[in-house]
C-alpha positions as CSV (number, residue, x, y, z in Angstrom):
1,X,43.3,49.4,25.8
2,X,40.7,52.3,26.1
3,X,39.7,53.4,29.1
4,X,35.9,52.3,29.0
5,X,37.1,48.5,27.9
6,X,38.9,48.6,31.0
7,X,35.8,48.3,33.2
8,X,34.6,45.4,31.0
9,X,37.9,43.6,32.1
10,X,37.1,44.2,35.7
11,X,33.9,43.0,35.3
12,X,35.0,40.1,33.6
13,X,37.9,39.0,35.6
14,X,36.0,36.1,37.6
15,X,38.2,33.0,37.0
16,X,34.9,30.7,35.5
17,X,33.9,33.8,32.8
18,X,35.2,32.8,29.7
19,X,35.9,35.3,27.4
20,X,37.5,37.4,25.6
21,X,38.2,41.1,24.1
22,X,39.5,41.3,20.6
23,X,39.5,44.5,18.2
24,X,38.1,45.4,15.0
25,X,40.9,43.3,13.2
26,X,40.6,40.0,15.3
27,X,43.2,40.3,17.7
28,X,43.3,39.2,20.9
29,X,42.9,42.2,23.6
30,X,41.9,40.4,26.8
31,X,41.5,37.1,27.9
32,X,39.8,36.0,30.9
33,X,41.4,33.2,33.3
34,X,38.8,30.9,32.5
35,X,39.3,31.3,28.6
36,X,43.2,30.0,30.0
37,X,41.9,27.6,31.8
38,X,39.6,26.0,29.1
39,X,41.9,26.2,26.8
40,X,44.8,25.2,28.7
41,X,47.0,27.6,26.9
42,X,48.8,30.5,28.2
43,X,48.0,34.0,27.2
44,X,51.4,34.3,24.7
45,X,49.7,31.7,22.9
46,X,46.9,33.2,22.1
47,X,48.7,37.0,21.5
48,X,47.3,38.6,18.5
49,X,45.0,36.2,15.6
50,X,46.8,33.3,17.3
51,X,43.8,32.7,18.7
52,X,41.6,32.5,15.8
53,X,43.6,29.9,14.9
54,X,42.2,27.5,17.4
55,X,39.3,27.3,15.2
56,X,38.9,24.3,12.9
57,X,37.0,25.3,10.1
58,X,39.1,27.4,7.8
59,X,36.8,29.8,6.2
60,X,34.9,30.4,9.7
61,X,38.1,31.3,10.9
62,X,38.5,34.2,8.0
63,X,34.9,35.3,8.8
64,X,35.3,36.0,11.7
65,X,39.2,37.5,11.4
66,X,37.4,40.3,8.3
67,X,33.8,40.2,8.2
68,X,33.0,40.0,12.4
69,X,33.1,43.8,12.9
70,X,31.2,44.6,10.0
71,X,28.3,41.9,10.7
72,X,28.3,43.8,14.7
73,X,27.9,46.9,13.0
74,X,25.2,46.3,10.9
75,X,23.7,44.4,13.7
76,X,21.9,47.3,15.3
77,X,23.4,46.7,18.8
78,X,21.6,43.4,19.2
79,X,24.5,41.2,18.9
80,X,25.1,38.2,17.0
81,X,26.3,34.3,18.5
82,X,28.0,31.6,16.3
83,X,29.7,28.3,17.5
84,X,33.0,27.1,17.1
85,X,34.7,23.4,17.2
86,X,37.9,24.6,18.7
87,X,41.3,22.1,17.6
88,X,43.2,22.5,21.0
89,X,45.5,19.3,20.4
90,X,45.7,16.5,18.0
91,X,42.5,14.6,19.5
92,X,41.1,17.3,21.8
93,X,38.5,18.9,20.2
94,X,35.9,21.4,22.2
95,X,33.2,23.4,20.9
96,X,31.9,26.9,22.1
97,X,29.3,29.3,21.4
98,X,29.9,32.9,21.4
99,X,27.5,35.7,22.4
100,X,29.3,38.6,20.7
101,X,28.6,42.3,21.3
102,X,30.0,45.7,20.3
103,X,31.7,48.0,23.2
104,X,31.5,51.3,23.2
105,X,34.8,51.7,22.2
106,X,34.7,49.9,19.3
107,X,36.3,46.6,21.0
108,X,34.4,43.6,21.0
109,X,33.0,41.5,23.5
110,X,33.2,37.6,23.0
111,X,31.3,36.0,26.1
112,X,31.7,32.1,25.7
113,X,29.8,29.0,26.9
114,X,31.6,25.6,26.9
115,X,29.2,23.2,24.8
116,X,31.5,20.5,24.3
117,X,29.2,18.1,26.2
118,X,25.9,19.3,24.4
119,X,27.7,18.8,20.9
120,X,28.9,15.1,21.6
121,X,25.3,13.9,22.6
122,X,24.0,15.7,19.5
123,X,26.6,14.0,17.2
124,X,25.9,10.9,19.4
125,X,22.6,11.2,19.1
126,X,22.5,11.9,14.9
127,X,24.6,8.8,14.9
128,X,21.6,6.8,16.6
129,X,18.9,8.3,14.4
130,X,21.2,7.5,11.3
131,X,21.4,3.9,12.5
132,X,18.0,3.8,12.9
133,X,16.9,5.2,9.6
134,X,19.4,2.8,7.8
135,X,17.8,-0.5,9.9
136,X,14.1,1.2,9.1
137,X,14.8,1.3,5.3
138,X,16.0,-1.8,5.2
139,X,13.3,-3.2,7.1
140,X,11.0,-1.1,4.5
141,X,12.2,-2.4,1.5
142,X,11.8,-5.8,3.0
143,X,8.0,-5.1,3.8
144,X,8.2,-3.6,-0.2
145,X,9.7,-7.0,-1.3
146,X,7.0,-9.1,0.8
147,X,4.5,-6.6,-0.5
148,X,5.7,-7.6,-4.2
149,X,5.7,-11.6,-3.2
150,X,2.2,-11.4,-1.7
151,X,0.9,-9.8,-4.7
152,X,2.1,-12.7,-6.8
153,X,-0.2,-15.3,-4.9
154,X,-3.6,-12.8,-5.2
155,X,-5.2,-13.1,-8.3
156,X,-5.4,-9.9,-10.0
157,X,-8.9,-8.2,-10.7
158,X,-8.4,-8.9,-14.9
159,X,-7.5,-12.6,-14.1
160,X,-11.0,-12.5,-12.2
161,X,-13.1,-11.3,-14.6
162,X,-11.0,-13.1,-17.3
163,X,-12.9,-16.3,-15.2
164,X,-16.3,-13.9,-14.9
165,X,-16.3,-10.4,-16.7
166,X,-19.3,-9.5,-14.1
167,X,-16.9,-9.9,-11.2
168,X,-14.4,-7.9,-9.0
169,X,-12.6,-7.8,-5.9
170,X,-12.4,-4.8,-3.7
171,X,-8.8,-5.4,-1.8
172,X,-7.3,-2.8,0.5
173,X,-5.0,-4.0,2.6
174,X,-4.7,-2.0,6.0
175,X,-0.7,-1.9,6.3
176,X,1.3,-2.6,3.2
177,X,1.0,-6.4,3.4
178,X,-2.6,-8.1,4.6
179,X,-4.1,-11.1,6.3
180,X,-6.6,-11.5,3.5
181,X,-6.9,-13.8,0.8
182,X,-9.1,-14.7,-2.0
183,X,-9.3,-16.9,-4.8
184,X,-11.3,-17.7,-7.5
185,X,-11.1,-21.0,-9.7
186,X,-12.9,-23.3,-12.2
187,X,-12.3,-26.7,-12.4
188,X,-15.2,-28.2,-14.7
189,X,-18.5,-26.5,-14.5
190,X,-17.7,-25.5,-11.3
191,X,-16.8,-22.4,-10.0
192,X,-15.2,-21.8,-6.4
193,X,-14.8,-19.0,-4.4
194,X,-12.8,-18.3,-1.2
195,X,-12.3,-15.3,0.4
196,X,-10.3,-15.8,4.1
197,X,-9.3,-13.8,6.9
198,X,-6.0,-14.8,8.1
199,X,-5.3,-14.2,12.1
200,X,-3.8,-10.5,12.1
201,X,-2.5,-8.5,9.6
202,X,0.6,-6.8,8.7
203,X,3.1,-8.9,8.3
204,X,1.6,-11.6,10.8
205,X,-0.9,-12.0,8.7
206,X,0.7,-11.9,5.6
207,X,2.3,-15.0,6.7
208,X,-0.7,-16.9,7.2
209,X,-2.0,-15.7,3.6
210,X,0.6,-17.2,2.4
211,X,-0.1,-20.6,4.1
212,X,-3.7,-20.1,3.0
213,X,-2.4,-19.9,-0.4
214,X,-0.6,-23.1,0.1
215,X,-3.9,-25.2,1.5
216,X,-6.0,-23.9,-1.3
217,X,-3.4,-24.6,-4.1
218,X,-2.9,-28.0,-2.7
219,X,-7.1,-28.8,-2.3
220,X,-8.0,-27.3,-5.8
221,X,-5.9,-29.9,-7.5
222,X,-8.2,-32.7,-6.1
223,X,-11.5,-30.9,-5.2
224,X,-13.8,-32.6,-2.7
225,X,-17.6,-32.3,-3.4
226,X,-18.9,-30.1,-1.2
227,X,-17.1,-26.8,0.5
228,X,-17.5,-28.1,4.2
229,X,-15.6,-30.9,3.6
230,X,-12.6,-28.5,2.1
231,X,-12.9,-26.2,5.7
232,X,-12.3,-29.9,7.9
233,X,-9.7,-30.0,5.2
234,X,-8.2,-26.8,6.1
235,X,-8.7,-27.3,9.6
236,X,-6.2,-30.0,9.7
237,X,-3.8,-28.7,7.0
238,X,-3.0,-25.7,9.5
239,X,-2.8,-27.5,12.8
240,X,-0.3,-30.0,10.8
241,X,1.3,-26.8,10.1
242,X,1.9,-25.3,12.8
243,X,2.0,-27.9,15.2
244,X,4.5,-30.1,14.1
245,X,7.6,-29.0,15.9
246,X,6.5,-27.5,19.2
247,X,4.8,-28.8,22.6
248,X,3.0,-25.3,22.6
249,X,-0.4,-25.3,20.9
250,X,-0.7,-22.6,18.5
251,X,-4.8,-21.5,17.8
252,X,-4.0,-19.1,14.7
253,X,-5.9,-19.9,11.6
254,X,-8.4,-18.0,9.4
255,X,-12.2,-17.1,8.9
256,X,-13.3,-18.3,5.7
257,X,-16.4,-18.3,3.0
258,X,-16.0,-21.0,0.2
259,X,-18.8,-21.1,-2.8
260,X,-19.3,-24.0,-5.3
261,X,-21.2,-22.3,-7.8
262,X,-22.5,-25.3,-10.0
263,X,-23.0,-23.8,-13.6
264,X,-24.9,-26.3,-15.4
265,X,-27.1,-27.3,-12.2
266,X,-27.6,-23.6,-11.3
267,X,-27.1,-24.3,-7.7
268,X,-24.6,-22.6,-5.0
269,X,-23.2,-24.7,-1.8
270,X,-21.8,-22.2,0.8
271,X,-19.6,-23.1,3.6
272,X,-18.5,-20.5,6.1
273,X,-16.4,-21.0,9.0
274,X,-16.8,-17.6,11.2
275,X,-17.7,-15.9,8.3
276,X,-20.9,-15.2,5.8
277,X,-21.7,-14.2,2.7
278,X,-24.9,-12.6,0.9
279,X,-26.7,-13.7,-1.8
280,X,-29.0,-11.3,-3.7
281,X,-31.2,-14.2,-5.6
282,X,-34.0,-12.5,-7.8
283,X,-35.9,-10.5,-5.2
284,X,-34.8,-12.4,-2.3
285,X,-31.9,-11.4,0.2
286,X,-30.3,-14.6,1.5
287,X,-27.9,-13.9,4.2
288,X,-25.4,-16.9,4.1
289,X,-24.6,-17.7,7.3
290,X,-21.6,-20.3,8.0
291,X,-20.5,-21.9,11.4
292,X,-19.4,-20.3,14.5
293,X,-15.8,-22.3,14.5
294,X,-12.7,-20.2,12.5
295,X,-10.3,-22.5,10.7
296,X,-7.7,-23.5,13.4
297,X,-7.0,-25.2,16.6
298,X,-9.4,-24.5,19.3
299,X,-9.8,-27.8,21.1
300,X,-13.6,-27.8,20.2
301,X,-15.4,-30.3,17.8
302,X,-15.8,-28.3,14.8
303,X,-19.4,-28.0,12.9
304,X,-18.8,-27.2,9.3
305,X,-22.1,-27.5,7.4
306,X,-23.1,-26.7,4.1
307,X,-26.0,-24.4,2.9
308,X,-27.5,-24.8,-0.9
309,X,-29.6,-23.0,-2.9
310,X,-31.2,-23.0,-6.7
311,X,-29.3,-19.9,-8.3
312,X,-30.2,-18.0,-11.4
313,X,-28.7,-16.1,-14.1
314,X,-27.8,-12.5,-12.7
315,X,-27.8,-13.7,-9.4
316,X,-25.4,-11.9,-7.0
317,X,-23.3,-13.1,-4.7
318,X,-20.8,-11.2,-2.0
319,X,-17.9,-13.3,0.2
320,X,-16.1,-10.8,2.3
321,X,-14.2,-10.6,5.3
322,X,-14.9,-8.5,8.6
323,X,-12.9,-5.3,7.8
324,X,-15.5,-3.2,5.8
325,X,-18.2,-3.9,8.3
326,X,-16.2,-3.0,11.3
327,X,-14.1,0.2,9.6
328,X,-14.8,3.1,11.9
329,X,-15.8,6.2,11.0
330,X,-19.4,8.7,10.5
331,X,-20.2,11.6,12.8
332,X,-19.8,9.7,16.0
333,X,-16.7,7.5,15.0
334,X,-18.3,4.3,15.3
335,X,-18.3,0.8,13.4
336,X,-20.0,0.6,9.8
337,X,-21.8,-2.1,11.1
338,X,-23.4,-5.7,9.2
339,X,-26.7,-3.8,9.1
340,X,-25.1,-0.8,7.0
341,X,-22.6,-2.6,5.1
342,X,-25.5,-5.0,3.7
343,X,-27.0,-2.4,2.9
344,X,-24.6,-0.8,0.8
345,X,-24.4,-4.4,-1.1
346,X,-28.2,-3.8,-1.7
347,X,-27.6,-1.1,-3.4
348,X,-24.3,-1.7,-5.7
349,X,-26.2,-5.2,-6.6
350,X,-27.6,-4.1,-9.8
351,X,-24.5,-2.0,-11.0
352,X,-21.6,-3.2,-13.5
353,X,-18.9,-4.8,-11.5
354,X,-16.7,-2.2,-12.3
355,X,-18.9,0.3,-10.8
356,X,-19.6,-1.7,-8.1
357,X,-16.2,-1.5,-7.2
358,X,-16.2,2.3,-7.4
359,X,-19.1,2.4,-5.8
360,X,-17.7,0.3,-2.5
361,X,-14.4,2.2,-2.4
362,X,-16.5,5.7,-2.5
363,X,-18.5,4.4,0.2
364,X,-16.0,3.8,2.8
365,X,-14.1,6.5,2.0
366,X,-17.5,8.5,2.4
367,X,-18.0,6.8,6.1
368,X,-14.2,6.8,7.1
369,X,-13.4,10.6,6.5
370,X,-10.1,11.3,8.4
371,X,-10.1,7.5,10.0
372,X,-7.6,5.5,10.1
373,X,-8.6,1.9,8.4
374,X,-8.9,-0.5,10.9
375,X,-8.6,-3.9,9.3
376,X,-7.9,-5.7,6.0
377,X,-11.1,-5.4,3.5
378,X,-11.8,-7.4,1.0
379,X,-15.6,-7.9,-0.7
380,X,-15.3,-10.1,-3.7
381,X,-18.3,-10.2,-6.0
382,X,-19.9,-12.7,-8.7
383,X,-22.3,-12.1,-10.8
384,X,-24.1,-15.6,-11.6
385,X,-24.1,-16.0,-15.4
């Protein structure tokens, strides 16, 4: 060994350094005691590429037996560090990285550090996040498959306006899956509206769309006269439901806004529990304002109560739920607001109900900007004709 290497053994003699001294060809020069020791192998057993051996991956083990001078050359004397997973016996695998450097002598320097430890929590680690990502995809395609179920009980906008070509229904859900529901029907010369918000939303209320859908499918087949009497329907359809089986009382239910629109009498009977709706009648604004009590238990004596009023051909009328009126967002980040979000009504009233539709969803995305959507929005709107 040359002379000047000789000092770097000296130095490098302490019986924790691990490393080692190899020359330009890969074989073995020096190793330290702690090299030994981590390795538990005896210096005979590492004599000339015998250590290079150790390595497990095959074609890191001929870069660095041909290439690892030429990459220190090139390297400008700053160095160069790669890691190895080191097969010491069947079973007993270690890892080490290498800080490798050039000596003056042409020898190289191989300082090591034992990341054995650090490498099993990373590969423990990967294992979690793969396990994770496999239970979040499956969860995802099940919110997907909801998503494509849930979509099956709302009406579409064509079916809508197949019942009123001067309709629409604004619908964006907050998550994938929503807590709203709408419906529109005929049964005679009447038309009937509903437009709920379910407690929650996500997949919470998703699941109580869905028993919203069931009420409503059930009442339609046997219509009661006036829309208050369907919401003390409703009322005990969903404490029936989901109070059967348990001695805990549970209060979720729905706000809801259900129109009779009577087409030969011209006249509209509104119901709302917790909810509104907005009736633009000529040149008159009639704010539609239903009863305090949501749909559900609450251990109160419910007042449903019907309101009804003469309608007239191009009439316009607006059930919605709370989400457009409370989505944050303008200069200062707050709430739309009832105020502003009747206003915007006001305006759309007189266009097409496709523009309408535009119109509403330009709107909020004019006022939300870079804010998140708060709630599930829905506006549907008739056109009397």
């Amino acid at each position: 060994m040359k002379t000047k290497s000789v000092f770097a053994v000296n130095m490098l003699s302490h019986p924790r350094m691990i490393c080692l001294i190899v020359n330009r060809w890969g074989q073995l020069e020096f190793a330290s005691k702690g090299l030994l020791q981590f390795l538990g192998k005896s210096i005979t057993e590492l004599e000339g590429d015998a250590w290079i051996k150790l390595i497990k991956n095959p074609f890191q083990r001929a870069e660095i037996k041909n290439n690892l001078y030429t990459k220190l050359l090139c390297s400008d004397g700053e160095g160069l560090y790669f890691e190895t997973e080191l097969l010491l016996t069947p079973g007993n695998t270690k890892y080490m990285r290498w800080d490798v450097s050039l000596l003056e002598d042409g020898m190289v320097l191989c300082l090591g550090q034992d990341i054995t430890d650090i490498k099993k929590s990373e590969r423990l680690i990967k294992q979690q996040v793969e396990a994770l990502n496999e239970k979040n995809k499956n969860i995802f395609e099940s919110i997907r498959y909801a998503e494509r179920l849930q979509g099956q009980i709302l009406q579409s906008e064509e079916n809508i306006r197949f019942i009123n070509p001067e309709s629409f229904v604004f619908y964006k859900p907050k998550d994938i899956l929503s807590g709203d529901y709408y419906r529109v029907e005929q049964k005679g010369d009447t038309d009937i509206l509903v437009v709920a918000d379910c407690t929650g939303h996500g997949i919470p209320g998703s699941m109580m769309s869905f028993l919203a859908h069931s009420f409503f499918h059930e009442a339609f087949g046997k219509l009661p006269d006036n829309p208050s009497d369907l919401l003390f329907d409703a009322e005990n359809y969903f404490y029936r439901a989901l109070n059967s089986f348990h001695d805990e009382t549970c209060m979720d239910g729905m706000d809801v806004a259900v129109a009779f629109i009577d087409r030969k009498r011209r006249r509209l009977k509104f119901s709302g529990a917790s909810r509104y709706g907005l009736l633009f009648c000529r040149e008159k604004t009639i704010l539609l304002q239903g009863s305090k009590f949501s749909v559900g238990f609450s251990g109160y004596q419910k007042d449903y109560f019907n309101l009804e009023y003469d309608i007239n051909k191009g009439d316009m009328l607006y059930l919605f739920t709370d989400g457009y009126a409370d989505q944050f967002g303008g200069p200062n980040n707050k709430k739309l607001n009832r105020k502003n979000f009747l206003e915007i009504l006001k305006e759309a009233k007189n266009f097409s109900a496709v523009e309408q539709h535009s119109f509403l969803e330009y709107s909020l995305n004019n006022w939300m900007q870079n804010a998140e959507q708060t709630d599930d929005i829905t506006v549907l709107g008739y056109r009397i004709g």
